[in-house]
PDB file with one MODEL, atoms N, CA, C and O in Angstrom:
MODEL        1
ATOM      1  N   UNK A   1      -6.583  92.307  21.388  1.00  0.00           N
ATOM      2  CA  UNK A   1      -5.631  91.934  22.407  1.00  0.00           C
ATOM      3  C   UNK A   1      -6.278  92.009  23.795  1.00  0.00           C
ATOM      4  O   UNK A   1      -6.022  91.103  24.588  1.00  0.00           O
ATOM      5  N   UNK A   2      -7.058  92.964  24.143  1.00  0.00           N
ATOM      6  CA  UNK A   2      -7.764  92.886  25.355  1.00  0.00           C
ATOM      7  C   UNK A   2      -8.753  92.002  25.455  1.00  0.00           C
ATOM      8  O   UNK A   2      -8.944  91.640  26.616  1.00  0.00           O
ATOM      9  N   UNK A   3      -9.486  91.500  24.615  1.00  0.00           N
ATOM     10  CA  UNK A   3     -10.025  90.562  24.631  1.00  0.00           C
ATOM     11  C   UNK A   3      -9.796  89.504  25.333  1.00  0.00           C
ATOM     12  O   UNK A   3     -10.314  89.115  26.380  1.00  0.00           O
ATOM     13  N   UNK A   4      -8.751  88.939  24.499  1.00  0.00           N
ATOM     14  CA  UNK A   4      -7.899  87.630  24.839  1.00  0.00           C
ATOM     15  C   UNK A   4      -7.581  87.935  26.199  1.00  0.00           C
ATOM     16  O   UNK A   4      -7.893  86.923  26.826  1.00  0.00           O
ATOM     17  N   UNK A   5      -7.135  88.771  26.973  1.00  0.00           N
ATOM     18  CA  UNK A   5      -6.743  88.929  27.850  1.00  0.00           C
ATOM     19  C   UNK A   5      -7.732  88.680  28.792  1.00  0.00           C
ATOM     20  O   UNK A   5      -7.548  87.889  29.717  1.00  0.00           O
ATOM     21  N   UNK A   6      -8.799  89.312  28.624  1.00  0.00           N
ATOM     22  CA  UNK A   6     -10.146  88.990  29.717  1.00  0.00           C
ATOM     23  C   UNK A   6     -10.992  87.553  29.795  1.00  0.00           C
ATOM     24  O   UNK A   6     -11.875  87.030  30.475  1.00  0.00           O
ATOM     25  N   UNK A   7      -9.840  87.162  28.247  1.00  0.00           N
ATOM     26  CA  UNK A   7     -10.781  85.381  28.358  1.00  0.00           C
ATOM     27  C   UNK A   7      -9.703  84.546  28.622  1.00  0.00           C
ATOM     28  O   UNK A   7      -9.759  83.349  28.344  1.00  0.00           O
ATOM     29  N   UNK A   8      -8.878  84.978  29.053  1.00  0.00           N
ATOM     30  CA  UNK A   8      -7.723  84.125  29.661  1.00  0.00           C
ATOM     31  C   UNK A   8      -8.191  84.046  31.285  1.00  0.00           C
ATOM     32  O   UNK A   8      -8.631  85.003  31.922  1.00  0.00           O
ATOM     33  N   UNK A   9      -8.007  82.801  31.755  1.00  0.00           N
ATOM     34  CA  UNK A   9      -8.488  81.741  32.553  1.00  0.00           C
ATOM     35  C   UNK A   9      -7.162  81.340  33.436  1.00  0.00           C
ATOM     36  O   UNK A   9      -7.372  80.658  34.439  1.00  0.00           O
ATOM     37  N   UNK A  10      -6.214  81.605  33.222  1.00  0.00           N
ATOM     38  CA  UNK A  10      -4.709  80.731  32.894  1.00  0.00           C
ATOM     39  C   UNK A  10      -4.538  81.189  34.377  1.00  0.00           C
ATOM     40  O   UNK A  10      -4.320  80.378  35.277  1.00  0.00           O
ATOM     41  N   UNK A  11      -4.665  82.725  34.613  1.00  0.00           N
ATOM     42  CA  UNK A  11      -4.426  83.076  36.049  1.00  0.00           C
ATOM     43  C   UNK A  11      -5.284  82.618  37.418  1.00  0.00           C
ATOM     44  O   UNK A  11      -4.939  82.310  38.558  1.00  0.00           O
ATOM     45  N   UNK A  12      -6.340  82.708  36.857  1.00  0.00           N
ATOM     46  CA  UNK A  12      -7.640  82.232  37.838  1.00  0.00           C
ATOM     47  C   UNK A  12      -7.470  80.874  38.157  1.00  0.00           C
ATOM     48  O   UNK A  12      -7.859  80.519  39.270  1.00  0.00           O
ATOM     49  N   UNK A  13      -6.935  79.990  37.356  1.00  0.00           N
ATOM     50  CA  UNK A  13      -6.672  78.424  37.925  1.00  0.00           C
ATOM     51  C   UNK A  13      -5.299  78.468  38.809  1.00  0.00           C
ATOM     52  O   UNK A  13      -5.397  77.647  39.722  1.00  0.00           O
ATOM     53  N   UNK A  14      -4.034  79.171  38.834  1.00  0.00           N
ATOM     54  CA  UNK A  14      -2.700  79.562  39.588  1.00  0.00           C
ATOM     55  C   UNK A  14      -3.286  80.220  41.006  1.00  0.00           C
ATOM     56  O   UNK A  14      -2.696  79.947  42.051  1.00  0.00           O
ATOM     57  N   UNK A  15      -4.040  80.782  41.020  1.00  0.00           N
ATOM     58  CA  UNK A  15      -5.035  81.413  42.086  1.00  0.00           C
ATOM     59  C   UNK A  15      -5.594  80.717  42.916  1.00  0.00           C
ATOM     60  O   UNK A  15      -5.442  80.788  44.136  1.00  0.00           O
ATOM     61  N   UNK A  16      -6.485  79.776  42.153  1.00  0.00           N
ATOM     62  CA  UNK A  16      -7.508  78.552  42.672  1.00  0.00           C
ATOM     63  C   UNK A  16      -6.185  77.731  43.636  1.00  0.00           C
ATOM     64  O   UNK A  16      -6.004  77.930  44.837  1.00  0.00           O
ATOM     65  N   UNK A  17      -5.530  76.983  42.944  1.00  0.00           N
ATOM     66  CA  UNK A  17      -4.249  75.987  43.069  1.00  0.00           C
ATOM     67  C   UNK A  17      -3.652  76.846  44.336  1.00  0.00           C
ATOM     68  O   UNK A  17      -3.780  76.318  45.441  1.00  0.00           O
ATOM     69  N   UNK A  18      -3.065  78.020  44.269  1.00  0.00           N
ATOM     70  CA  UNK A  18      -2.943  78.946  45.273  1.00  0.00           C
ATOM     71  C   UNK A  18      -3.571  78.004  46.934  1.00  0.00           C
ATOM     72  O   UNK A  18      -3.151  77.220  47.785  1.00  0.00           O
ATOM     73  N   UNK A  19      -5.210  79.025  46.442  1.00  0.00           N
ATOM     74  CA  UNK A  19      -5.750  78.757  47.846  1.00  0.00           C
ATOM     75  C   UNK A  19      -6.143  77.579  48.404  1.00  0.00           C
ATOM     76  O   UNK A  19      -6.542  77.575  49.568  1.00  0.00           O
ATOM     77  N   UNK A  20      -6.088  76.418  47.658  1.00  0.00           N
ATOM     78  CA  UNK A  20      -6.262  75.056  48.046  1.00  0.00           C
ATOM     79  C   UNK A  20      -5.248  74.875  48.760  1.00  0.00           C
ATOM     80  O   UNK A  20      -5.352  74.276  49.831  1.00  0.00           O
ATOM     81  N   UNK A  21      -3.797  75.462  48.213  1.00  0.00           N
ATOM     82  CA  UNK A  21      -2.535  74.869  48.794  1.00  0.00           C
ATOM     83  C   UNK A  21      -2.398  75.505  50.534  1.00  0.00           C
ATOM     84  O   UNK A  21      -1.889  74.920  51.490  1.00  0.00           O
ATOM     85  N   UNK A  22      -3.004  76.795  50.505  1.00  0.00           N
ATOM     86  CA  UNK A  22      -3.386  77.710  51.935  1.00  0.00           C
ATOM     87  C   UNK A  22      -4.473  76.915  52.265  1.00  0.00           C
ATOM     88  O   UNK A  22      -4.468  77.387  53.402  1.00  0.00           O
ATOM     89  N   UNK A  23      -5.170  76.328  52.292  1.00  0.00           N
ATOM     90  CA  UNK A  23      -6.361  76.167  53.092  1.00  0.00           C
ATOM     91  C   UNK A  23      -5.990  74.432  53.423  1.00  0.00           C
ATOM     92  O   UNK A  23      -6.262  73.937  54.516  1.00  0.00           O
ATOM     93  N   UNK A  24      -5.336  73.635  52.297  1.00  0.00           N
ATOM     94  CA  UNK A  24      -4.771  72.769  52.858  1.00  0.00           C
ATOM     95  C   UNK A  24      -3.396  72.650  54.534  1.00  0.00           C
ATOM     96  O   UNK A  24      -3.091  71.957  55.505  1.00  0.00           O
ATOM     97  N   UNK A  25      -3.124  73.665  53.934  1.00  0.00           N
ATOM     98  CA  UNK A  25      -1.485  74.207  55.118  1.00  0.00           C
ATOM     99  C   UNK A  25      -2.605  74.167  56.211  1.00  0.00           C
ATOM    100  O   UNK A  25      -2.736  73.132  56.864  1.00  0.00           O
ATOM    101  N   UNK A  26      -3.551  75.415  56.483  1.00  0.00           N
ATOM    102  CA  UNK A  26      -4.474  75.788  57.612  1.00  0.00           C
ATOM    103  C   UNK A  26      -4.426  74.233  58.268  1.00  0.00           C
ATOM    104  O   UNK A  26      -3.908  73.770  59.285  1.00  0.00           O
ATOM    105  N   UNK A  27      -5.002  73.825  57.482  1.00  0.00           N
ATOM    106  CA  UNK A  27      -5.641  72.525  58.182  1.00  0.00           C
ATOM    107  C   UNK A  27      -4.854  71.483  58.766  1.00  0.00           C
ATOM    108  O   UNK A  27      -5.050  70.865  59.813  1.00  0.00           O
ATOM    109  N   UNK A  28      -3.926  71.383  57.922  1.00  0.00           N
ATOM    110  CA  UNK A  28      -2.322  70.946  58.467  1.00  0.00           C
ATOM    111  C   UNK A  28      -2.403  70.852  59.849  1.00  0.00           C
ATOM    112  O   UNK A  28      -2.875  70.065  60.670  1.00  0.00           O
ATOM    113  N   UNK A  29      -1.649  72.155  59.848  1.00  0.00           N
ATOM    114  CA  UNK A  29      -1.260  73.265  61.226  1.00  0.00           C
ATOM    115  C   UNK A  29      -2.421  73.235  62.393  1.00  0.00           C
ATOM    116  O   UNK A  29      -2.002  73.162  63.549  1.00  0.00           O
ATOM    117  N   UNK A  30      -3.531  73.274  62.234  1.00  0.00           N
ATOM    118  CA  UNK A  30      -4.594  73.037  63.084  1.00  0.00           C
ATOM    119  C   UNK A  30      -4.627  71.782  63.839  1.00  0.00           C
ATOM    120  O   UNK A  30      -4.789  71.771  65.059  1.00  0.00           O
ATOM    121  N   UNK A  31      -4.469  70.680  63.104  1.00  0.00           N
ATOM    122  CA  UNK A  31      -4.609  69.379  62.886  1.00  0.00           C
ATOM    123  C   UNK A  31      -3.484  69.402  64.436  1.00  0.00           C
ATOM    124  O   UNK A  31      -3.745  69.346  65.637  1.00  0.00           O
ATOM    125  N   UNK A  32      -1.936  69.535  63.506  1.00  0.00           N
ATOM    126  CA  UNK A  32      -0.624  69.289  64.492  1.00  0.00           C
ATOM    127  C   UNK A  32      -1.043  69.965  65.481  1.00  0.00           C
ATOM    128  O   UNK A  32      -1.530  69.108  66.218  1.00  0.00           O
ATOM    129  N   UNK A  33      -1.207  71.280  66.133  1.00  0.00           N
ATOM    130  CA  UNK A  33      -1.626  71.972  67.040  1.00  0.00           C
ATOM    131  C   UNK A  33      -2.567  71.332  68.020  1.00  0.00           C
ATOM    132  O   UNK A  33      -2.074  71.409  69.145  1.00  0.00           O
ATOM    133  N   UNK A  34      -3.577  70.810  68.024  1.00  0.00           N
ATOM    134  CA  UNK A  34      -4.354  69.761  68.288  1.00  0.00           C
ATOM    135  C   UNK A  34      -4.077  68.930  69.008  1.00  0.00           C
ATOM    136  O   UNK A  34      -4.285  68.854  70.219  1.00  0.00           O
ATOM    137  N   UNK A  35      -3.294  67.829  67.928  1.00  0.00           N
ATOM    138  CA  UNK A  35      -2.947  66.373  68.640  1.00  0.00           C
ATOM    139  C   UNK A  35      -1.555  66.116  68.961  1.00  0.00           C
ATOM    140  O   UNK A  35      -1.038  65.110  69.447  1.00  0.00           O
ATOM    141  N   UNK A  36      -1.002  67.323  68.562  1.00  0.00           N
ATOM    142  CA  UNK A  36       0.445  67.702  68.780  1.00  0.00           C
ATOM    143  C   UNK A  36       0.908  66.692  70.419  1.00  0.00           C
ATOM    144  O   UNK A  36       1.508  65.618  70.448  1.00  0.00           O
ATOM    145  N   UNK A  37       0.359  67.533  71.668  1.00  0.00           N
ATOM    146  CA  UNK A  37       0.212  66.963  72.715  1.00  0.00           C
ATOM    147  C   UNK A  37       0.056  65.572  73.152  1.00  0.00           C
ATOM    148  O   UNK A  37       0.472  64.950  74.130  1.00  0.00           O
ATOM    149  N   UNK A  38      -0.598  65.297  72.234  1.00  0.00           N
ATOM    150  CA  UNK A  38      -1.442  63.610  72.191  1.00  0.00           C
ATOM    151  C   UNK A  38      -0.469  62.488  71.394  1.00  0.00           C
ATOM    152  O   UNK A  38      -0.799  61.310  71.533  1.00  0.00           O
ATOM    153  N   UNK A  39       0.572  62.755  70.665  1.00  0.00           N
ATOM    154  CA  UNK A  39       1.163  62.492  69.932  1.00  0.00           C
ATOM    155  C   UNK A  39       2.284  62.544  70.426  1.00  0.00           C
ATOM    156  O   UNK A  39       3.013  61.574  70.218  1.00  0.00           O
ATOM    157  N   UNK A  40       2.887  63.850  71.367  1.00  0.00           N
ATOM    158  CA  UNK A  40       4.210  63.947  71.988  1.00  0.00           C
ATOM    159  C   UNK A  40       4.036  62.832  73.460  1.00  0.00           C
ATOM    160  O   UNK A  40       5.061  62.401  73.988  1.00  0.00           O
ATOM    161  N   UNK A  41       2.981  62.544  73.878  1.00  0.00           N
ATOM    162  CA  UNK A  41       2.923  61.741  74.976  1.00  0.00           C
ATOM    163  C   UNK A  41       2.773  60.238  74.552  1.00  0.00           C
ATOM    164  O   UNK A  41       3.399  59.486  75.299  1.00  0.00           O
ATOM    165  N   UNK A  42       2.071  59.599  73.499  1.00  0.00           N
ATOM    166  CA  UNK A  42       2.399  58.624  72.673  1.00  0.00           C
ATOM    167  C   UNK A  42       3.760  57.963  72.856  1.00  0.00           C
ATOM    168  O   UNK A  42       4.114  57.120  73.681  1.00  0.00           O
ATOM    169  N   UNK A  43       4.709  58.811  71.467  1.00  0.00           N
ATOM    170  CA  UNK A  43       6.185  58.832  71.348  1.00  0.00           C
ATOM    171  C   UNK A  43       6.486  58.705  72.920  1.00  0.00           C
ATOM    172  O   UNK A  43       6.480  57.514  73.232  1.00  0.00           O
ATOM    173  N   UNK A  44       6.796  59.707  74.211  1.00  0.00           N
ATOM    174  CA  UNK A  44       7.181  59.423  74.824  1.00  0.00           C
ATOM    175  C   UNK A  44       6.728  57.883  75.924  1.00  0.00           C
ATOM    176  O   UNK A  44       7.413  57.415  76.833  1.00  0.00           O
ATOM    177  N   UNK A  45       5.602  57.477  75.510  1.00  0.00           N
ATOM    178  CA  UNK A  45       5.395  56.328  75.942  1.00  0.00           C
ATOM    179  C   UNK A  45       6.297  55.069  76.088  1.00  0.00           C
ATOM    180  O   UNK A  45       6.754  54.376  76.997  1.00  0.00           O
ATOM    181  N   UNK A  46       6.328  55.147  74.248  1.00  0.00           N
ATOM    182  CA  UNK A  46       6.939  54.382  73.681  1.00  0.00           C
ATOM    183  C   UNK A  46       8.155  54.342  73.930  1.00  0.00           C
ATOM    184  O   UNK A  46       8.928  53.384  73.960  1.00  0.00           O
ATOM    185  N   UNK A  47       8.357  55.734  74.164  1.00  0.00           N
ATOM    186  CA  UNK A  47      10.736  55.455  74.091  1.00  0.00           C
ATOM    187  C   UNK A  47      10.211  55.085  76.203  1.00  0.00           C
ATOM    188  O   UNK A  47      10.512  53.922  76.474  1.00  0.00           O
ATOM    189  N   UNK A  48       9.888  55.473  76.839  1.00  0.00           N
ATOM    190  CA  UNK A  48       9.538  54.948  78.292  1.00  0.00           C
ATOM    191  C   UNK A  48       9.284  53.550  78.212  1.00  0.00           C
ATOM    192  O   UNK A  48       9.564  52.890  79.212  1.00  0.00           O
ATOM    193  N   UNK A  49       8.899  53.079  77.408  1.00  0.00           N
ATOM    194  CA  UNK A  49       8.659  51.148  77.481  1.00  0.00           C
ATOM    195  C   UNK A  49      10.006  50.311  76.951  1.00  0.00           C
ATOM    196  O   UNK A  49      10.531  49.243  77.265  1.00  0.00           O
ATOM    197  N   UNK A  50      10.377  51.724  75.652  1.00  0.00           N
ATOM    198  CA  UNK A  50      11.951  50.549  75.373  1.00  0.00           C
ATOM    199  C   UNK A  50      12.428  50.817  76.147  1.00  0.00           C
ATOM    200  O   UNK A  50      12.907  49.807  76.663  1.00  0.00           O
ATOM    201  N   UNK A  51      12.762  52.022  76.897  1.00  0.00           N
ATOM    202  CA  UNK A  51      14.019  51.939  77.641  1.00  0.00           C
ATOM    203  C   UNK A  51      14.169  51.075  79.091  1.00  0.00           C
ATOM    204  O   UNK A  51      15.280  50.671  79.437  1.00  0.00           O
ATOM    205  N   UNK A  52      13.023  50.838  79.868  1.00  0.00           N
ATOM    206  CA  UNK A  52      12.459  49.626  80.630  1.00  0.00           C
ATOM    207  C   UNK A  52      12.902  48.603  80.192  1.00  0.00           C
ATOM    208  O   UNK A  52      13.645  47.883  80.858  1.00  0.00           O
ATOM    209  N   UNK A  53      12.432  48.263  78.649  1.00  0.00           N
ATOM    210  CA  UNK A  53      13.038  47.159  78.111  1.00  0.00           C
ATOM    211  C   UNK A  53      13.924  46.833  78.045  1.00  0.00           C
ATOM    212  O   UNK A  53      14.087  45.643  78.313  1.00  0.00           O
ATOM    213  N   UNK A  54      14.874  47.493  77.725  1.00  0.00           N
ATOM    214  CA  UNK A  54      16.410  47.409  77.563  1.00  0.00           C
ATOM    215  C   UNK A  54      16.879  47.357  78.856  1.00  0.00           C
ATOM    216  O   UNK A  54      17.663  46.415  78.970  1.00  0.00           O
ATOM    217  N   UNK A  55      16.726  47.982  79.892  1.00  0.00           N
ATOM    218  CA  UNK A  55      17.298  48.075  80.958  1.00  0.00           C
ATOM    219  C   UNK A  55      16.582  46.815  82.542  1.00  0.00           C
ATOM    220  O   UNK A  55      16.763  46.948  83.752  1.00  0.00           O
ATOM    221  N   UNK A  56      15.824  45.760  81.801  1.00  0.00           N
ATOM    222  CA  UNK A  56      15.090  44.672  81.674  1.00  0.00           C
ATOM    223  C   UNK A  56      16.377  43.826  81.237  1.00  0.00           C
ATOM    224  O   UNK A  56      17.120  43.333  82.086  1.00  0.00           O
ATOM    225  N   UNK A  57      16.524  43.733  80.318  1.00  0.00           N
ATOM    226  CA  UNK A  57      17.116  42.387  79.223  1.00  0.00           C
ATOM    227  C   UNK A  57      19.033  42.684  79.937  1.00  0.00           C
ATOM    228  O   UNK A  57      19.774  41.775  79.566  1.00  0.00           O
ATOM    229  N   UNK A  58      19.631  43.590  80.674  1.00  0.00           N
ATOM    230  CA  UNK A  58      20.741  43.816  81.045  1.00  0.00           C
ATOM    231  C   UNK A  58      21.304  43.541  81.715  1.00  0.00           C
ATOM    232  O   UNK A  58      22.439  44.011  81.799  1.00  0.00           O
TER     233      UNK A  58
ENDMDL
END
């Protein structure tokens, strides 16, 4: 029975899967943090050109 137990694998891959899923998130979060700024001034570009627009066409 201990055997089997020390050649079981089953946990070490739930583990693996684990830290991919953390090191994927990290990178995520880094990523948004980043361009977060660059991205919120974008968007606000954009709603700044429709609303010109709209208030254009009125």
């Amino acid at each position: 029975m201990f055997s089997r137990f020390i050649k079981d694998e089953g946990g070490a891959t739930a583990i693996e899967y684990g830290l991919i899923a953390a090191l994927i998130s990290v990178v995520m979060v880094s990523v948004l943090v980043t361009l977060g700024p660059e991205i919120k001034a974008t968007f606000q570009d954009v709603q700044t050109g429709l609303e010109s627009r709209n208030a254009a066409e009125e």
